[in-house]
SEPA-398212 format. One line per 4 residues: their letters; for each residue x, y, z of C-alpha. Coordinates in pm, 1 decimal. Layout:
REM residues N
A	X Y Z  ...;
***
This chain:
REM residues 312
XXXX	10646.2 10489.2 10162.0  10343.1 10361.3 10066.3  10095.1 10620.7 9905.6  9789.7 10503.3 10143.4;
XXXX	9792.7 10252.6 10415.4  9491.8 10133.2 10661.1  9517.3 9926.2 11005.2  9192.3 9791.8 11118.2;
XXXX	9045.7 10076.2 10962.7  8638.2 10110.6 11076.3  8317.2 10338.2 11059.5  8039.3 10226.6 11219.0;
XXXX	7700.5 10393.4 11227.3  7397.4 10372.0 11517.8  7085.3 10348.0 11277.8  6714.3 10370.2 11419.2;
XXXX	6649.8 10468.1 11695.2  6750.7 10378.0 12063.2  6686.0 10059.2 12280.0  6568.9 9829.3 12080.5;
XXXX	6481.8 9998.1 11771.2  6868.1 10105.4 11782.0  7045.8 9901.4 11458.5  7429.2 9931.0 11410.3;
XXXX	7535.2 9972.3 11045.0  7896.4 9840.0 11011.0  8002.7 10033.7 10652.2  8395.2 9941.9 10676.8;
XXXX	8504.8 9688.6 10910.7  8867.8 9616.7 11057.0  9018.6 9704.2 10673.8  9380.0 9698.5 10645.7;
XXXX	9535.5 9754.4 10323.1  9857.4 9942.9 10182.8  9843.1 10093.9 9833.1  10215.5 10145.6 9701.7;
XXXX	10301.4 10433.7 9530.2  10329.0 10441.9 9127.0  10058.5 10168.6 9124.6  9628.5 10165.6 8970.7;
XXXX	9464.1 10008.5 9248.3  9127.1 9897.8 9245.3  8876.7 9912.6 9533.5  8595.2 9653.7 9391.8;
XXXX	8231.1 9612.1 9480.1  7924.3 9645.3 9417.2  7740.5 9974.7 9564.9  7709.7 9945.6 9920.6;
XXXX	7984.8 9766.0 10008.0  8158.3 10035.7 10162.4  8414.7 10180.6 9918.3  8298.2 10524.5 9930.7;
XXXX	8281.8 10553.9 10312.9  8659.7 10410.9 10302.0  8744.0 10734.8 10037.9  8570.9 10977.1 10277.6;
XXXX	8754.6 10873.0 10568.7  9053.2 10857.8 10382.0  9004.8 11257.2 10281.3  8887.0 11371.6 10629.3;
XXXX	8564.4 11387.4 10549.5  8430.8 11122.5 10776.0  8612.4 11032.7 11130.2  8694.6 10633.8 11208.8;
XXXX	8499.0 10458.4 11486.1  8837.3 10266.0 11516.3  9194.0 10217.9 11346.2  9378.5 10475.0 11141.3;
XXXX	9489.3 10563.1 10811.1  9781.2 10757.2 10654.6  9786.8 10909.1 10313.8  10134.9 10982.2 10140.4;
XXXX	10281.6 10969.4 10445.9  10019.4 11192.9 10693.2  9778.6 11103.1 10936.7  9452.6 11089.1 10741.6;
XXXX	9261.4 11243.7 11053.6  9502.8 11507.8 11188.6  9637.2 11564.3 10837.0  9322.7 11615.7 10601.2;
XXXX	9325.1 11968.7 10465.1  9717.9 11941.3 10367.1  9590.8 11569.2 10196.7  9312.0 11726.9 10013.1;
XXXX	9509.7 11955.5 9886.1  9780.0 11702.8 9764.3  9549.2 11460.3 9586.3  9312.0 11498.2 9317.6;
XXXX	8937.4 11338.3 9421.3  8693.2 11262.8 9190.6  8364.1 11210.7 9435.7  8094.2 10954.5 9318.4;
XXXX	7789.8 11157.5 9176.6  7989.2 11455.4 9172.6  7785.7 11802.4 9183.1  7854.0 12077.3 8967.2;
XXXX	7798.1 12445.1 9034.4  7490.9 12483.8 8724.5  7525.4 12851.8 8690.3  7895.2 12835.6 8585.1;
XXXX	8053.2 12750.9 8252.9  8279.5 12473.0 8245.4  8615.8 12686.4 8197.4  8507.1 12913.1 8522.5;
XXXX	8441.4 12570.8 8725.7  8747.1 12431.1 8636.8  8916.4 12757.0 8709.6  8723.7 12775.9 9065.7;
XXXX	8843.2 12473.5 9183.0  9191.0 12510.3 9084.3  9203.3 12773.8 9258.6  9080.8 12569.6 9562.4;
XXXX	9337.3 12343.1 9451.7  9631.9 12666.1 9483.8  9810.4 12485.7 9227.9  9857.7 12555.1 8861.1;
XXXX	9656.6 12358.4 8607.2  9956.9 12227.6 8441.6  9761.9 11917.2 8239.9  9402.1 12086.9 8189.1;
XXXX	9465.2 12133.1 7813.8  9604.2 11796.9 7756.0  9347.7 11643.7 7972.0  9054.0 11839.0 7753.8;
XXXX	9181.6 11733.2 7433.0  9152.3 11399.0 7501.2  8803.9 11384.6 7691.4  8696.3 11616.5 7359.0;
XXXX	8605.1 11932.5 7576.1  8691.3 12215.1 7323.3  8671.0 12584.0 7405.3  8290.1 12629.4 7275.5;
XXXX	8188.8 12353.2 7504.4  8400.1 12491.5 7833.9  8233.6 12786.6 7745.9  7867.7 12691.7 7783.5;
XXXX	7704.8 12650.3 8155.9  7719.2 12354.3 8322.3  7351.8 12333.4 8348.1  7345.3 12273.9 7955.5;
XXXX	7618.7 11940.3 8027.0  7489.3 11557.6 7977.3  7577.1 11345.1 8259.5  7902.8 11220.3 8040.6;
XXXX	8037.4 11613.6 8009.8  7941.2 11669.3 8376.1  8185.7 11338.9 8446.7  8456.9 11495.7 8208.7;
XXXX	8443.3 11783.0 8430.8  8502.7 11591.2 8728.2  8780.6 11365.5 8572.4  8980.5 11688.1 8409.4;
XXXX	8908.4 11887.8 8808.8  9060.0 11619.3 9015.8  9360.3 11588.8 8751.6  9436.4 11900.7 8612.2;
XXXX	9703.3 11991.8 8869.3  9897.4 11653.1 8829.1  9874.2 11496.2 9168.3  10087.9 11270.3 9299.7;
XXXX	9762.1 11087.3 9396.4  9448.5 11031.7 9231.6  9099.9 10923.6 9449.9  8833.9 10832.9 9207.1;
XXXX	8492.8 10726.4 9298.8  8328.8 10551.0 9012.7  8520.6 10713.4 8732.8  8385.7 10602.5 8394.5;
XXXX	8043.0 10628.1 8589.6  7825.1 10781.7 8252.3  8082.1 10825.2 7998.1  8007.1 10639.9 7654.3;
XXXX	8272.4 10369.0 7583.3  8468.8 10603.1 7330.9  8556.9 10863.0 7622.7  8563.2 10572.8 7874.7;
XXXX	8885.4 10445.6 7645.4  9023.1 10795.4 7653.9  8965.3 10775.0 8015.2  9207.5 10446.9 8053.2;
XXXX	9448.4 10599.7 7826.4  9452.1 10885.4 8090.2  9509.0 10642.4 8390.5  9801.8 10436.5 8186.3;
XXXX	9938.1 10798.7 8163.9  9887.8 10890.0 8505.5  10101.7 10518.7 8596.4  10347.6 10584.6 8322.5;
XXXX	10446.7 10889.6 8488.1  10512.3 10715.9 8848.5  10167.9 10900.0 8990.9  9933.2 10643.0 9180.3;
XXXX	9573.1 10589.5 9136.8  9317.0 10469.7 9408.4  8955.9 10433.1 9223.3  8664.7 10261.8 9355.8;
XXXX	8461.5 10062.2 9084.7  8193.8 9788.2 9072.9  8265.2 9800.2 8692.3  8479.5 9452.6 8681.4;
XXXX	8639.5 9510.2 8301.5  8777.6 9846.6 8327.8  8961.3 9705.1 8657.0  9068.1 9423.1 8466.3;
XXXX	9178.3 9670.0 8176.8  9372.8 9914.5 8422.1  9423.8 9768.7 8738.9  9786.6 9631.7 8880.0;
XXXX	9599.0 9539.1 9183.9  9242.0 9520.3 9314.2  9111.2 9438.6 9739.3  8796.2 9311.8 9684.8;
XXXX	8533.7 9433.5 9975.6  8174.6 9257.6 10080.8  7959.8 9413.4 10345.6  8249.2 9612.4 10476.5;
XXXX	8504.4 9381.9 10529.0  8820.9 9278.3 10321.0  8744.4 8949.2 10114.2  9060.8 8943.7 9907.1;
XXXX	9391.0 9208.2 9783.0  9524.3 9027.0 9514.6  9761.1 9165.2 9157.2  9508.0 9112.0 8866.9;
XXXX	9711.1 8820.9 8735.4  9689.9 8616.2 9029.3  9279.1 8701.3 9090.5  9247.1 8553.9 8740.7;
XXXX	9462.6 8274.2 8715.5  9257.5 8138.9 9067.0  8893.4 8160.9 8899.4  8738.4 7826.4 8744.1;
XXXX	8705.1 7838.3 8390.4  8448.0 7621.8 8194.4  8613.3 7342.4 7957.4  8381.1 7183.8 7694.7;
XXXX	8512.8 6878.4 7486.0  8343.2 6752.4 7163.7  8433.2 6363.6 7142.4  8423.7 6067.7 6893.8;
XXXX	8524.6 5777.0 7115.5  8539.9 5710.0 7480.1  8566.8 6032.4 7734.8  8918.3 6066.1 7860.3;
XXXX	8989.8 6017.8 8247.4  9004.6 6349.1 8396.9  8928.7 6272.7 8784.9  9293.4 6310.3 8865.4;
XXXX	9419.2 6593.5 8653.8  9509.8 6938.3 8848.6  9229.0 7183.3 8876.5  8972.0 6989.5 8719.3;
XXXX	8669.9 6935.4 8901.4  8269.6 6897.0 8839.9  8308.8 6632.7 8569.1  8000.7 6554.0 8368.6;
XXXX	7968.8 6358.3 8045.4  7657.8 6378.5 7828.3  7664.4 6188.3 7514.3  7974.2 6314.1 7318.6;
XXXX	8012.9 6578.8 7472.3  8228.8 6649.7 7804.0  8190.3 6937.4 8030.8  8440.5 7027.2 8358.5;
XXXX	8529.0 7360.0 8554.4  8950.7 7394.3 8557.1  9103.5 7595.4 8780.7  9457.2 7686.3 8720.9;
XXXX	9720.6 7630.4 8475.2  9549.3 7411.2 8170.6  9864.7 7223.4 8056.6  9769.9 6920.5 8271.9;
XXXX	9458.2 6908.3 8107.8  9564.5 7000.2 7744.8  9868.1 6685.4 7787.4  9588.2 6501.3 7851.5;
XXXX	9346.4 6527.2 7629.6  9616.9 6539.0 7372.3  9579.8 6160.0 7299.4  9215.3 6177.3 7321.2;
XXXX	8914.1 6173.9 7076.0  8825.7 6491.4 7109.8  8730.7 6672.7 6795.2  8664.2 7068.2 6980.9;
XXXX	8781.2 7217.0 7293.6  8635.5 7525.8 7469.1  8824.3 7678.8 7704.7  8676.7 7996.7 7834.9;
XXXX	8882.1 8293.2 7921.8  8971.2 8386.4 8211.3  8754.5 8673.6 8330.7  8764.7 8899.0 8635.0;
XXXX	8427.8 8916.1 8685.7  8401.4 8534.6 8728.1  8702.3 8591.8 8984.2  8500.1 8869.6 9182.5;
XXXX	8149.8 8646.9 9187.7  8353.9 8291.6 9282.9  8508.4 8530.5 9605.0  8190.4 8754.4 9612.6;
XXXX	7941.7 8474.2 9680.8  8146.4 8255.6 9935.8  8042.4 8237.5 10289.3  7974.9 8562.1 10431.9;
XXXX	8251.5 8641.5 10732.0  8105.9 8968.3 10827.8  7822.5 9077.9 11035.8  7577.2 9377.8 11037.2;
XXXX	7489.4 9637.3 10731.1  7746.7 9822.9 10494.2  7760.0 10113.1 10399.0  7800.1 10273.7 10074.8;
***
């Protein structure tokens, strides 16, 4: 069973107006995606591409203009208050109840919850909330603690699922590393993780899989491996003699040679290349990493196949 699946999943919105003043904002479009269970999935893209409305609808909180959804197993419309109360959700901007302390807020919403708050020690410990902190009001919290709160609510009765909206949104890269321990945890023990991000190297870090969205639509679902090993990577060559013939070589492309120095884009595996260049003059060779945010711009930036607004 797959812990959440979409079919032509979309939420349109009439905007301004009627007539001809009337504007229709398309904030998920024909989506279909499965998320299998045990997995960290990634929902990637930059804020207002539509990965919160796709988390809302997947909770109930927002109803489909067309296609469906299921969540381990359920009927994400009909099925919504027995979903919520299976998964742990972690909403973007997440507000906090100022007058409370953090122990009584965590308490409040476990009790929402109606399940025991079997990891809310071992959660604390490791996002540093100690007892004198829990104890203080929330309206004393920094915007970090206020996001520890939200990270230790959504996970403190051990869901099977996790929905997180923007996660590591104002932790300090310390706790943001104690927050990817938590998540290699979380996958460790078989639970699955569905977070939306537009941060591209903590879904490189933790990800098995990412679907990358634009404008509401679907540009790519792809493992991590595969995203990265697709992306063009810049090649420099520092040369004594004559440039070596690269034109036919796998994956290279946008050959230029200035002076002694060669520059090309490879896209691929680099053995081809390297055999070549093994009987070369070259005297250096930079070959950039491969990064995931190079992946997400080279897909990001193609040719738009949507139409209309998105929606956050």
């Amino acid at each position: 069973m797959a812990a959440i699946a979409t079919e032509k999943l979309t939420k349109h919105y009439q905007a301004g107006g009627r007539g001809v003043d009337a504007r229709l904002i398309r904030a998920l479009d024909d989506v279909t995606l499965e998320v299998r269970e045990g997995e960290i999935f990634g929902f990637l893209g930059p804020n207002g591409a539509g990965k919160s409305t796709l988390i809302r609808l997947l909770l109930g909180y927002l109803h489909a203009t067309a296609g469906r959804a299921t969540v381990l197993g359920l009927d994400a419309a009909a099925w919504s208050v027995e979903i919520r109360g299976r998964v742990g959700y972690l909403p973007g901007g997440i507000a906090l109840y100022d007058g409370l302390t953090g122990e009584r807020h965590l308490d409040y919403l476990a009790e929402l919850a109606g399940r025991p708050s079997v990891r809310r020690a071992e959660l604390c410990d490791r996002l540093e909330l100690d007892a004198r902190t829990l104890r203080r009001p929330i309206r004393d919290y920094s915007r970090g603690m206020r996001q520890k709160i939200g990270i230790v609510q959504a996970l403190q009765h051990d869901p099977e699922l996790a929905i997180l909206d923007e996660p590591s949104e104002g932790l300090d890269p310390l706790m943001q590393r104690a927050f990817y321990d938590v998540l290699d945890g979380l996958k460790a023990a078989g639970r699955t993780v569905f977070f939306s991000s537009h941060v591209l190297s903590e879904v490189e870090r933790v990800c098995d899989r990412v679907a990358v969205v634009r404008s509401g639509r679907l540009v790519a679902v792809e493992d991590v491996g595969t995203l990265l090993a697709r992306r063009r990577r810049r090649v420099e060559l520092r040369l004594t003699g004559p440039a070596p013939d690269l034109a036919a070589v796998p994956g290279v492309s946008e050959i230029v040679v200035v002076g002694d120095t060669l520059t090309c884009a490879l896209a691929g595996d680099p053995r081809p290349l390297l055999a070549v260049i093994a009987t070369a003059p070259v005297t250096d060779v930079l070959i950039e990493a491969a990064s995931l945010e190079d992946a997400f711009l080279e897909l990001y930036h193609g040719p738009e196949t949507g139409t209309g607004e998105a929606g956050r």
